[in-house]
C-alpha positions in Angstrom: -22.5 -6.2 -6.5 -23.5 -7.6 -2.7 -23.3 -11.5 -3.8 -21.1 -13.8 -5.6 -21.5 -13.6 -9.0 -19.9 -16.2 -12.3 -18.6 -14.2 -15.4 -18.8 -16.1 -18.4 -16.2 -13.8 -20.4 -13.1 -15.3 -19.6 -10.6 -13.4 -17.3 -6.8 -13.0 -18.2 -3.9 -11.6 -15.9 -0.7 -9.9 -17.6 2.1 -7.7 -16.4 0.8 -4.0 -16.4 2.2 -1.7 -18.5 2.6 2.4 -17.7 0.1 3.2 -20.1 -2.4 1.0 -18.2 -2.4 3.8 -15.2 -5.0 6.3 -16.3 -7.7 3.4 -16.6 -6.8 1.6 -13.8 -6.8 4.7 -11.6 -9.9 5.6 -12.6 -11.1 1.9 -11.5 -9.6 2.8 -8.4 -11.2 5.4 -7.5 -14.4 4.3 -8.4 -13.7 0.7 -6.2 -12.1 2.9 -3.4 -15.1 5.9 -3.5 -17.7 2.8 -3.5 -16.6 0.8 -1.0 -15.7 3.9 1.5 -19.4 5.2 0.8 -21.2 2.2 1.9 -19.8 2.6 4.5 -19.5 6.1 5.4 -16.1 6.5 5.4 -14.7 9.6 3.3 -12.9 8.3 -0.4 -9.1 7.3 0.4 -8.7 8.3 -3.3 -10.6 12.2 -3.5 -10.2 11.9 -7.3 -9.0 9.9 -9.9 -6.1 11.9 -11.0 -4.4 10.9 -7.3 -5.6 7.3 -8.0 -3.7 7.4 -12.3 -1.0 9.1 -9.9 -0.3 6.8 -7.9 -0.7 3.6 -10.3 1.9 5.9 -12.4 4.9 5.7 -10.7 4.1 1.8 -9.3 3.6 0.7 -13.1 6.9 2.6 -14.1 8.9 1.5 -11.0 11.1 -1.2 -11.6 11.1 -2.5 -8.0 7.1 -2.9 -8.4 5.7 -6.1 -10.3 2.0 -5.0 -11.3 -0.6 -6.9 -13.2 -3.8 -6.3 -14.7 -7.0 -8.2 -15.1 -9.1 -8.2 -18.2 -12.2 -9.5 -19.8 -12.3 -9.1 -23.7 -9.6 -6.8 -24.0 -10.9 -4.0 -21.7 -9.1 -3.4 -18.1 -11.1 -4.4 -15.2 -8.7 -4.3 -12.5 -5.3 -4.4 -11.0 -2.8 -5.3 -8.4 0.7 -4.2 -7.0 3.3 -5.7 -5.6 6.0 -3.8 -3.8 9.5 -5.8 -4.1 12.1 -2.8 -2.6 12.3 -4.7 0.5 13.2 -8.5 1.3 9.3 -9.1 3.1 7.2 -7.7 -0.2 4.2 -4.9 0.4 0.7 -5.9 -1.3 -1.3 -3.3 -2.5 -3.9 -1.4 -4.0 -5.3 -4.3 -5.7 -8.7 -2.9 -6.9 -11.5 -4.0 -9.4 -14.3 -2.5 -10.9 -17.0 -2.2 -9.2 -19.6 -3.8 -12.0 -17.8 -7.4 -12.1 -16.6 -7.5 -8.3 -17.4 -10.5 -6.0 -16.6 -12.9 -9.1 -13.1 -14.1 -8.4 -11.2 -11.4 -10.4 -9.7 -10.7 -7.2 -8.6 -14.2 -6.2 -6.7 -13.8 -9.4 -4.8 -10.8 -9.4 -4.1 -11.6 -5.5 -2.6 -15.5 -6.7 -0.5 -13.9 -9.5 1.9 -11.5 -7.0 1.4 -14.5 -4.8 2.9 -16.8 -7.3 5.4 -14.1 -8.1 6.9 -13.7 -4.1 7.0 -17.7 -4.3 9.2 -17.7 -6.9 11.3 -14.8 -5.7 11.6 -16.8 -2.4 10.2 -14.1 -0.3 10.1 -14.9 3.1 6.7 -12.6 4.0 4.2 -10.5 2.2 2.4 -8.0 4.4 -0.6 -5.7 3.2 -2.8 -3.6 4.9 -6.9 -3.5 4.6 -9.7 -1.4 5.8 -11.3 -3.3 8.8 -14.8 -2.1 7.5 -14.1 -4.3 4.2 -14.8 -7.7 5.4 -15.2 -9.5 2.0 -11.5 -9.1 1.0 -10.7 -9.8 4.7 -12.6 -13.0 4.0 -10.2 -13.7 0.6 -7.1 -13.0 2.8 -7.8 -14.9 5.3 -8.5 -17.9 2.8 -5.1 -17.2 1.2 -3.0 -17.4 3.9 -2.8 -14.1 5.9 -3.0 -14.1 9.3 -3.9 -10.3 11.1 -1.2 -9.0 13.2 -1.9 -5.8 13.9 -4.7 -3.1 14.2 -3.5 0.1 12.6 -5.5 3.9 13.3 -5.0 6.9 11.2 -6.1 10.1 12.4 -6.2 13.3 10.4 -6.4 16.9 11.3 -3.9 20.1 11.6 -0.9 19.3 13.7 -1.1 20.0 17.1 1.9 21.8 17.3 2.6 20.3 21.1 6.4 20.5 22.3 7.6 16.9 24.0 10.7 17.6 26.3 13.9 15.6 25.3 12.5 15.3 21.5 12.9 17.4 18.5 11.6 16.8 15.0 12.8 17.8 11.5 13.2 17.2 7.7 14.9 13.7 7.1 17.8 13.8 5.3 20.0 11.1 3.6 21.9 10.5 6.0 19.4 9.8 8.3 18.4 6.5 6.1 20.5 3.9 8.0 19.3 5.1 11.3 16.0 5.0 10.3 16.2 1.3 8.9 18.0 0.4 12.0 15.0 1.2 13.6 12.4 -0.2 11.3 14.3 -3.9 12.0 14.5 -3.4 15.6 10.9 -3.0 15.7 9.4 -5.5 12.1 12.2 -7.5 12.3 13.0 -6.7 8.9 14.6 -3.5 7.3 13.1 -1.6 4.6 16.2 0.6 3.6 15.1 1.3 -0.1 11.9 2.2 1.0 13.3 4.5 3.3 16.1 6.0 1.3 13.4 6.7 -1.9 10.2 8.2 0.7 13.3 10.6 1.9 14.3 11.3 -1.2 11.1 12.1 -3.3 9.4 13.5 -0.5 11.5 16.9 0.3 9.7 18.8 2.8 7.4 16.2 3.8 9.4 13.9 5.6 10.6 14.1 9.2 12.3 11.9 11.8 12.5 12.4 15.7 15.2 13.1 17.4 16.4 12.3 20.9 17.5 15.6 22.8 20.1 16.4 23.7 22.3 14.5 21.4 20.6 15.6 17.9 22.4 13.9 15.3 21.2 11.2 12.4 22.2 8.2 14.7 20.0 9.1 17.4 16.9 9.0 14.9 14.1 7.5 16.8 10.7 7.3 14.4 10.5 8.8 10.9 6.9 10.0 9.1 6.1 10.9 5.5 3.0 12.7 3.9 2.1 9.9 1.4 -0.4 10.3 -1.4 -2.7 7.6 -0.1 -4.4 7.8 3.3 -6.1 5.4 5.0 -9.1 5.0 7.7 -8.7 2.7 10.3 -7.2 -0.3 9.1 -6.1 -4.1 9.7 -2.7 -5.2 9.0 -1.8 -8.6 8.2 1.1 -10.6 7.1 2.1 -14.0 5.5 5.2 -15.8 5.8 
């Protein structure tokens, strides 16, 4: 719905569960594929099975605290909260399209919120489409400040050669170089995250290496092929 609506079913917010997934990736998609539309952007989620796939592994991980909204019983949206790292990741909170713009969102949003507070996290950063100003506008009122504008392009690699670099497959040992350089450049280090994308994605993900020394401690960038990609985007952080 385009305006603010008032739900007279009362709302209730509970830790999610793993058997929660397959509905609230189907919500996903459906909140992702609507959104993205109006605005002529192509689906971040192509189906619902990548959208139960995702919320699959967040509701089974035990470094993610999930919740779930619902209204007589019946699931009507959801919310992650990644907790592998000291400054917590945000993210996807979606809600179903048919009882959006009613303040189910507030809720889920205040419940990881409440939930970093008493974990005494010192930041929370997410990451929004820049098209999607109404959740900008909830953001905004909770705190977050934008730091950063993010672009995402997508095609075939261009398989170009850069003179004193080389790329290939991360491996483990390449996990403290690569966190070294995430806190050099956040400020923070995200060595879990980085240790688990290198381990679950064999094959996918790479680091950069500085020729002509080419060894895990002259690691200078690292990229994965996540499940979830994303158009051109906002970031924003709270501390």
């Amino acid at each position: 719905m385009s305006s603010t609506q008032t739900l007279s079913t009362p709302v209730s917010i509970r830790r999610a569960k793993p058997e929660d997934a397959s509905q609230c990736g189907h919500i996903g998609y459906k909140a992702f594929h609507k959104i993205n539309s109006d605005h002529n952007f192509p689906p971040e989620m192509p189906s619902p099975e990548m959208g139960v796939g995702v919320l699959t592994m967040m509701f089974s991980h035990p470094s993610f605290y999930c919740v779930v909204a619902e209204m007589e019983g019946a699931i009507v949206g959801s919310n992650c909260m990644d907790e592998r790292s000291s400054v917590a990741g945000i993210g996807p909170i979606t809600i179903d399209p048919a009882v959006q713009n009613a303040g189910i969102g507030r809720r889920l949003m205040q419940a990881v919120l409440d939930r970093a507070a008493e974990r005494g996290a010192p930041g929370i950063r997410l990451v929004q489409s820049t098209f999607h100003t109404r959740s900008l506008s909830l953001y905004a009122k909770l705190g977050f400040v934008v730091r950063e504008l993010l672009s995402v392009m997508q095609g075939p690699p261009m398989k170009v050669s850069i003179e004193g670099c080389s790329v290939r497959l991360a491996e483990a040992s390449d996990a403290a170089a690569c966190d070294h350089l995430c806190a050099a450049v956040h400020g923070f280090t995200r060595s879990n995250e980085i240790a688990e994308a290198i381990r679950r994605l064999i094959n996918s993900a790479n680091v950069v290496v500085l020729s002509p020394i080419a060894s895990p401690s002259d690691s200078t960038a690292i990229a994965t092929k996540p499940g979830l990609r994303r158009s051109e985007r906002s970031a924003a952080s709270m501390s």
